[in-house]
C-alpha positions as CSV (number, residue, x, y, z in Angstrom):
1,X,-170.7,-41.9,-111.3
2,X,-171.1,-40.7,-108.1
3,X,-174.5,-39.2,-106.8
4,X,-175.4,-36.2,-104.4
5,X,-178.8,-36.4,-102.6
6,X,-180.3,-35.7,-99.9
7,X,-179.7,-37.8,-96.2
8,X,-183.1,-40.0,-95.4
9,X,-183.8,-41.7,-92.4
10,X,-183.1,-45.1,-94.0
11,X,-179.5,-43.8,-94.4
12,X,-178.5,-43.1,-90.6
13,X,-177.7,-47.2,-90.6
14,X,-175.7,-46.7,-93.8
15,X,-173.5,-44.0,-92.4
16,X,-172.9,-46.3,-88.9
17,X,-169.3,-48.1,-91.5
18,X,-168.1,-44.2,-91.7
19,X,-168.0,-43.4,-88.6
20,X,-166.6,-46.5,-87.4
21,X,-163.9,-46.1,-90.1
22,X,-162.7,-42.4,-89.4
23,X,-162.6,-43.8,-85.5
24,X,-160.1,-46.5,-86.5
25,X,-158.2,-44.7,-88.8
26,X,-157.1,-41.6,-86.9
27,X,-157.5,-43.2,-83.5
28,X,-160.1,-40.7,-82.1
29,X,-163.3,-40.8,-80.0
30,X,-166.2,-42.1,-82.8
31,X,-169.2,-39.5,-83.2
32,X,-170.9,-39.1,-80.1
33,X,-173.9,-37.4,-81.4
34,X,-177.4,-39.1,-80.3
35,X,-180.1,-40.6,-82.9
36,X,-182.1,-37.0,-82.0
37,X,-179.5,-35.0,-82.8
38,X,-179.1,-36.4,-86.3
39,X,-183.0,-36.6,-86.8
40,X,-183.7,-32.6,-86.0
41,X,-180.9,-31.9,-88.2
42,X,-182.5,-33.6,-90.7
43,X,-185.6,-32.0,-90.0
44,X,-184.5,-28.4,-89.6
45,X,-181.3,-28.3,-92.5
46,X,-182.3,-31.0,-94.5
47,X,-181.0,-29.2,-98.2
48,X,-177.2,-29.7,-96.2
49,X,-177.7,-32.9,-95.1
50,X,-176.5,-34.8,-98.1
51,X,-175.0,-38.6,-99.1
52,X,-173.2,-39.1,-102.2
53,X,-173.9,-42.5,-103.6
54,X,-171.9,-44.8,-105.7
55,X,-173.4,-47.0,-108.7
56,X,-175.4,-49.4,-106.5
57,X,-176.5,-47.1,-103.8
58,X,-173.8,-47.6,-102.1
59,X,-173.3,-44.6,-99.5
60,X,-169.4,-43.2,-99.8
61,X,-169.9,-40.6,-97.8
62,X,-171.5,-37.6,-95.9
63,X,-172.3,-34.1,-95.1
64,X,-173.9,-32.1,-92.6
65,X,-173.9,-28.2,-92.1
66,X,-176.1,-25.5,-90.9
67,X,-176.8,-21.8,-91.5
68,X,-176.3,-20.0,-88.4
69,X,-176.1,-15.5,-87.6
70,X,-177.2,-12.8,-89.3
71,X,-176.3,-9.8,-91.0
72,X,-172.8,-9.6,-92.3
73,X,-171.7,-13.2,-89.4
74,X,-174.3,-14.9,-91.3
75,X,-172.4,-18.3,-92.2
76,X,-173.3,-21.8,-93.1
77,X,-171.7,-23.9,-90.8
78,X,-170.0,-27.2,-91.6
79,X,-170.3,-30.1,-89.0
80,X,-169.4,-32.8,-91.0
81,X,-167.8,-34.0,-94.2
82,X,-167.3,-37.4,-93.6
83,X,-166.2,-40.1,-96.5
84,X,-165.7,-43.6,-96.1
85,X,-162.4,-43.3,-97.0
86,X,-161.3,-47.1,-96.8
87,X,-163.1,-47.4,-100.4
88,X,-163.4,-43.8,-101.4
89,X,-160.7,-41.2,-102.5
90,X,-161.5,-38.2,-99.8
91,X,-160.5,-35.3,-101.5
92,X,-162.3,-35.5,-104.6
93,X,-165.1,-36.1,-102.3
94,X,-165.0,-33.2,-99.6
95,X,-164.5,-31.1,-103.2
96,X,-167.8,-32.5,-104.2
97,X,-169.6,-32.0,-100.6
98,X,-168.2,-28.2,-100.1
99,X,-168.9,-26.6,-103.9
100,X,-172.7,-28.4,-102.8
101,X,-172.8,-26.4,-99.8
102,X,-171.0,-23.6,-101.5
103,X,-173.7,-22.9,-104.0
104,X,-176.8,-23.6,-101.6
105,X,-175.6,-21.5,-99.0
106,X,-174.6,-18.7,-101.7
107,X,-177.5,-18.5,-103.4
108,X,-180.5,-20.6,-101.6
109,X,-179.8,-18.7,-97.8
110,X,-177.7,-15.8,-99.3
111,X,-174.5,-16.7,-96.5
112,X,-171.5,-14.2,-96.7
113,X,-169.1,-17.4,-95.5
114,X,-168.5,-20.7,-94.8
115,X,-167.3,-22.2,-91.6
116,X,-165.8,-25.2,-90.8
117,X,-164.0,-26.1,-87.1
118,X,-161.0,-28.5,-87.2
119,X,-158.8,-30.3,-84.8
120,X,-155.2,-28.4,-85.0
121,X,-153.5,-31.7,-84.9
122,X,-155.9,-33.2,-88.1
123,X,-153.0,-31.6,-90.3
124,X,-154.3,-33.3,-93.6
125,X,-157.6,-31.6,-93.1
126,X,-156.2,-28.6,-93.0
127,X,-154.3,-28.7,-95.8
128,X,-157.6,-30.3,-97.8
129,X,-159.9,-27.3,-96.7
130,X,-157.0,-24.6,-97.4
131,X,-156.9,-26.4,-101.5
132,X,-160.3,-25.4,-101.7
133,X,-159.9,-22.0,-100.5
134,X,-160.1,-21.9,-97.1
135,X,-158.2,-19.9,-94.9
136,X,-157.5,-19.9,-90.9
137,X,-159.3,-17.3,-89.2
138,X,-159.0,-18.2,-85.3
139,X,-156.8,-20.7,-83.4
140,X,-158.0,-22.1,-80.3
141,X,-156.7,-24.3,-78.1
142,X,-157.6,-28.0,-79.4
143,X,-159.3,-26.2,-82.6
144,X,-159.2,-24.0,-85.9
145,X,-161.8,-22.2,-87.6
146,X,-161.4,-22.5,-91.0
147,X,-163.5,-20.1,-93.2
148,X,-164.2,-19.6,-97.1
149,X,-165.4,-15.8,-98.0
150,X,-168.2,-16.2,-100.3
151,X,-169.1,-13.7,-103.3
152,X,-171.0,-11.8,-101.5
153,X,-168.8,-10.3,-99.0
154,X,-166.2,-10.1,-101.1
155,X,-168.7,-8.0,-102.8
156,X,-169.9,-6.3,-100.0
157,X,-166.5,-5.3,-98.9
158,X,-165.9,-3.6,-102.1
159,X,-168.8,-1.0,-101.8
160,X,-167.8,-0.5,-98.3
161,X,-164.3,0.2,-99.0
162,X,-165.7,2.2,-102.0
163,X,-168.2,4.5,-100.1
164,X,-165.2,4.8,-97.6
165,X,-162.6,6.2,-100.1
166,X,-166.0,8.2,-101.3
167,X,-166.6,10.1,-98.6
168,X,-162.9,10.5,-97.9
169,X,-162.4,12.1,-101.5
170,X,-164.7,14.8,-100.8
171,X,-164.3,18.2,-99.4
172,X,-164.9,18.8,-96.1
173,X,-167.9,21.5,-95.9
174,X,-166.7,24.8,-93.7
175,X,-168.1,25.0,-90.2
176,X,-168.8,28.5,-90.2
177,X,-172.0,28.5,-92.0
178,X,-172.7,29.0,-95.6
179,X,-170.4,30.0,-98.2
180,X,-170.9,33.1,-100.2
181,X,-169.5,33.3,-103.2
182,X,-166.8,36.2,-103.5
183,X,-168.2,39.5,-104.3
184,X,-166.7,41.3,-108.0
């Protein structure tokens, strides 16, 4: 059965196979982030900094996001869902990883989206993240953002469009000063 935790220090050795294997397996440049950048990001977002273990604590995988905005562009932010995929079946475990993050970021830091940028060649990515409800938002040039509209907006939306039709519905009051009823 596989386990979700939280990322320790102890684990940063543990995730060094990973990286190494999603370098060799789609032939692109390994993680170039630094030993700080990994230990402030434990510091700072530690509750989406998580491992999943398998039976034996062995590590299959990993997850990193932030929270990042405010008001209505306040989004969690997904920088990594990485899983050792030369023992591990990927989907199930980016499923796993984002309903984590889904439901922290929902109701822990009250998000109104998730975010997550991908490589517009990394088609199997894509089509992973759009099964689990993602959708593409903005195209750049090496890049898409890839977002996933949390309850709350969709809720949010709703009373906007509903005040909206609101205000729209009613009649508009005369400019020329106050009405007086007809005289009989």
């Amino acid at each position: 059965m596989t386990t979700i935790r939280k990322f320790c220090c102890n684990d940063l050795l543990e995730i060094t196979p990973i990286l190494m294997d999603q370098y060799n397996e789609h032939h692109k440049s390994a993680d170039t982030r630094t030993l700080s950048w990994y230990m402030s990001t434990i510091a700072i977002w530690s509750k989406y900094f998580l491992v999943a273990e398998a039976p034996g604590n062995r590590i299959m995988g990993f997850n990193v996001a932030k929270v990042g905005g405010n008001d209505l562009s306040k989004c969690c932010q997904i920088a990594h869902v990485a899983p050792y995929i030369r023992y591990y079946r990927s989907a199930d475990l980016v499923k796993m990883f984002v309903e984590n993050i889904e439901v922290t970021a929902d109701k822990i830091d009250k998000v109104f989206y998730l975010e997550m940028l991908v490589r517009s060649a990394n088609n199997q990515k894509i089509n992973l993240f759009e099964r689990l409800g993602f959708v593409c938002y903005d195209q750049g040039e090496d890049r898409l953002s890839l977002q996933k509209h949390l309850p709350r907006l969709t809720e949010y939306q709703a009373h906007m469009t509903n005040l909206v039709q609101q205000k729209l519905q009613q009649p508009e009051a005369s400019n020329t000063g106050p009405s007086v009823p007809p005289s009989t």
